[in-house]
N, C-alpha and C positions, 0 to 999 in steps of 0.2 A: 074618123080621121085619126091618124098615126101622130108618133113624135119619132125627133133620135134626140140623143142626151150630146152635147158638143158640148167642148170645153178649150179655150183655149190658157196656157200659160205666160209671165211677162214677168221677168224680177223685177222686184219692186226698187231696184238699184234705178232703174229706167227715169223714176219719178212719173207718177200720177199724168201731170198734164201728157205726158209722152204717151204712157200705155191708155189712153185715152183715145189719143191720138192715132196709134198703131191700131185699135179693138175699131175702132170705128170706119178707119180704109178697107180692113179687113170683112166688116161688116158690107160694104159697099160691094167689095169684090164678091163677095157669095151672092150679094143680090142680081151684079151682072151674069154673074158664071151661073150661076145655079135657078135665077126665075126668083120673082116678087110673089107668089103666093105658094105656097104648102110645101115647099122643097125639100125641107129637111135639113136644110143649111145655117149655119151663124146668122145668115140675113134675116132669118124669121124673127129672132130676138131685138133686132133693133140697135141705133145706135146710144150709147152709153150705160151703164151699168149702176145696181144697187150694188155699193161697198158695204159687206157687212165689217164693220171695227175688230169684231174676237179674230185672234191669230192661233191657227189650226195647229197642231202638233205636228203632224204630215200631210200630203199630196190628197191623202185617200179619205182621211179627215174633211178636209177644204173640198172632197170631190162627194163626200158622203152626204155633206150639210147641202150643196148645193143641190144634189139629187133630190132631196125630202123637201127642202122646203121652196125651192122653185116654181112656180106653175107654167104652164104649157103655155099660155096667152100672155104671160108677164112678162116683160123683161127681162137684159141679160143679170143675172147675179154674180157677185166678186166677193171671194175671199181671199185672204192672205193666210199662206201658211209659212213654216219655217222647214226646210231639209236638214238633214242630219248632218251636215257640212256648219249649221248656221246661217246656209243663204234665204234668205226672205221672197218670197212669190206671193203672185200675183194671180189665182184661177179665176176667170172669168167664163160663163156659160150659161147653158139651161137647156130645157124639154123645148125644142124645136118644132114646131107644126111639120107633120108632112103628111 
């Protein structure tokens, strides 16, 4: 069986309980839209997330950690990085069953 790599993003302006909040309907909606088993959707991850604490340099950083140390059957993983603006994010994701 397959994966796809899904990630989504949330500035962390939002606060925690929100992007919680938003990752989780969002999770709900791939399960309706897309099928409860192998889809290849956000829903295969599950609702809520490991935060990892270190804050990434950039997007491809927070996108790079999450790629390597994610597993396909685990749930969703969360980094924080910072853009080159200063603004603070929020990637959440992982290796998707499908």
């Amino acid at each position: 069986m397959g994966a796809s790599f899904e990630t989504r993003v949330y500035p962390t302006s939002l606060g925690m309980a929100k992007i919680k909040e938003v990752w989780n309907n969002e999770v709900e909606r791939s399960l309706y839209e897309d099928g409860h088993n192998y889809s290849g959707g956000i829903g295969m991850l599950g609702k809520g997330f490991d935060l990892k604490r270190k804050t990434f340099d950039d997007g491809h950083k927070a996108q790079e950690h999450i790629l390597e140390n994610q597993e396909k059957w685990d749930g969703a993983m969360a980094c924080i990085y910072e853009d080159e603006d200063g603004v603070e994010w929020v990637m959440i994701g992982g290796w998707c069953s499908s």
